[in-house]
C-alpha positions in Angstrom: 0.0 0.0 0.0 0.9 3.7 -0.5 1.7 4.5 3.2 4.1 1.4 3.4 6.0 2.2 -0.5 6.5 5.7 1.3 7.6 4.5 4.6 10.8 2.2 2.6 11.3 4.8 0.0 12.2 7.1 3.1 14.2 4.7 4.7 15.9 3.6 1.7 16.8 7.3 1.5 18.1 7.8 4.9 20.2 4.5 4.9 21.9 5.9 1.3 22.1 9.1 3.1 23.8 8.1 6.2 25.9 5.6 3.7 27.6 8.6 1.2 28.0 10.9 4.9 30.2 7.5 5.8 31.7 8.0 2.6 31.1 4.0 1.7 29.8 3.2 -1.5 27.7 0.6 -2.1 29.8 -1.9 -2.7 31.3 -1.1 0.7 28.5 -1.2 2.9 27.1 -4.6 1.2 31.0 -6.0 2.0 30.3 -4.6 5.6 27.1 -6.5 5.9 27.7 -9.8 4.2 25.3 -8.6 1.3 25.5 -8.0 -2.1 25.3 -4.5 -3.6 22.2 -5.2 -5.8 20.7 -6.2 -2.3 22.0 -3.0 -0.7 20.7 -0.6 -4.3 17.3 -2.3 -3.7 17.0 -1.3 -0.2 18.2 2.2 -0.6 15.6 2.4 -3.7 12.5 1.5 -1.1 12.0 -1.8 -2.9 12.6 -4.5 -0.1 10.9 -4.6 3.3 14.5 -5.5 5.7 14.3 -7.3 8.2 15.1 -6.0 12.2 18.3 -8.2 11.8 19.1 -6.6 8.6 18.3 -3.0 9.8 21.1 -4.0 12.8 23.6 -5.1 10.5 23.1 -2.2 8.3 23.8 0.5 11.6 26.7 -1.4 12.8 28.5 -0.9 8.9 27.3 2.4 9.3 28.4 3.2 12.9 25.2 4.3 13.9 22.3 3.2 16.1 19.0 1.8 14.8 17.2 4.7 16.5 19.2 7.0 14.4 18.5 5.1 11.5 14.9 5.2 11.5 15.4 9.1 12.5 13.3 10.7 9.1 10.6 12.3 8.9 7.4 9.6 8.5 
């Protein structure tokens, strides 16, 4: 539904934003997380719901907690 496509497109956002501040591409963050970077394009495009585990392993590459992670505007 729309409010959900809206809700990953915003986090997909915030992860690629949070990624380039980190100065990682994707490439690097997918190494970081034991994905690939077509998994990690996906996510930052708002097309795959993660899992909790993968939202974790996502803010440990990034250095960051998953509170500040999910910090965007809803």
């Amino acid at each position: 539904d729309k409010v959900k496509k809206t809700f990953l497109k915003k986090l997909g956002g915030r992860i690629a934003s949070l990624r380039e501040m980190k100065g990682l591409n994707q490439t690097q963050l997918a190494s970081e997380c034991d994905k690939d970077r077509q998994s990690i394009n996906r996510l930052e495009k708002g097309n795959v719901n993660p899992s909790a585990y993968y939202l974790f392993q996502i803010s440990q590459a990034l250095g960051t907690s998953l509170k500040e992670l999910l910090e965007f505007d809803r």
